[in-house]
C-alpha positions in Angstrom: 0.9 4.3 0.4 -1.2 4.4 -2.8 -0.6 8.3 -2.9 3.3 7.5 -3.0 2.5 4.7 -5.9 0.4 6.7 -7.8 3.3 9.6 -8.1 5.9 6.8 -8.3 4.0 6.2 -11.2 3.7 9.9 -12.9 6.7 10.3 -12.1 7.9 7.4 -13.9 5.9 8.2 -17.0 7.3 11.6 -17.0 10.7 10.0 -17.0 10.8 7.8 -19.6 8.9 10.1 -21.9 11.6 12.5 -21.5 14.3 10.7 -21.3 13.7 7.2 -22.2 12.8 4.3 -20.4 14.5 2.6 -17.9 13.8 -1.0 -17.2 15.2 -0.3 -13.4 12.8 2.3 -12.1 9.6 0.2 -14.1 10.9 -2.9 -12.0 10.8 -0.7 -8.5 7.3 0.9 -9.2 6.2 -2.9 -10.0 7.9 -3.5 -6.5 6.4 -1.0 -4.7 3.1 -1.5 -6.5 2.9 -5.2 -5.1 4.1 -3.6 -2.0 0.7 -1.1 -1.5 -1.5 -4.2 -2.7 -0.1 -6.4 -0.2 -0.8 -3.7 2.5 -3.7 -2.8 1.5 -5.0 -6.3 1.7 -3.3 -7.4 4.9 -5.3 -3.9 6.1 -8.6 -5.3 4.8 -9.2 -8.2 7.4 -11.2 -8.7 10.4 -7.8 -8.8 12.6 -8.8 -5.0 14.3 -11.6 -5.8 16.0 -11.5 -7.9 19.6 -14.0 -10.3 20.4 -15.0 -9.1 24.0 -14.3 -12.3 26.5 -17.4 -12.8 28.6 -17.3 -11.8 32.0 -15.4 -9.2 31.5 -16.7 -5.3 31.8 -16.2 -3.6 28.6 -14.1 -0.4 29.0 -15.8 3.0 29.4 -14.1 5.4 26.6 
């Protein structure tokens, strides 16, 4: 997801230096900016790991 941002962003730039700026795409790169940082934080937390309940037998991978 930050790949995509990050050449949402050149992208972007390339744009408006060649053509002018336009206020729409800024405001969907800000979108999907807030977007990758949202992810990326929701990614962060402890939530993947299981406590293992006791007196249970762990699972053999």
């Amino acid at each position: 997801m930050s790949v995509i941002t990050f050449a949402a962003l050149v992208l972007i730039t390339t744009y408006t230096v060649a053509l002018g700026s336009s206020g729409w795409l800024w405001f969907a790169w800000i979108v999907l900016g807030v977007a990758t940082v949202g992810m990326a934080a929701a990614d962060s937390g402890e939530a993947h790991a299981r406590p293992v309940r006791p007196g249970r037998p762990k699972s053999q991978p």
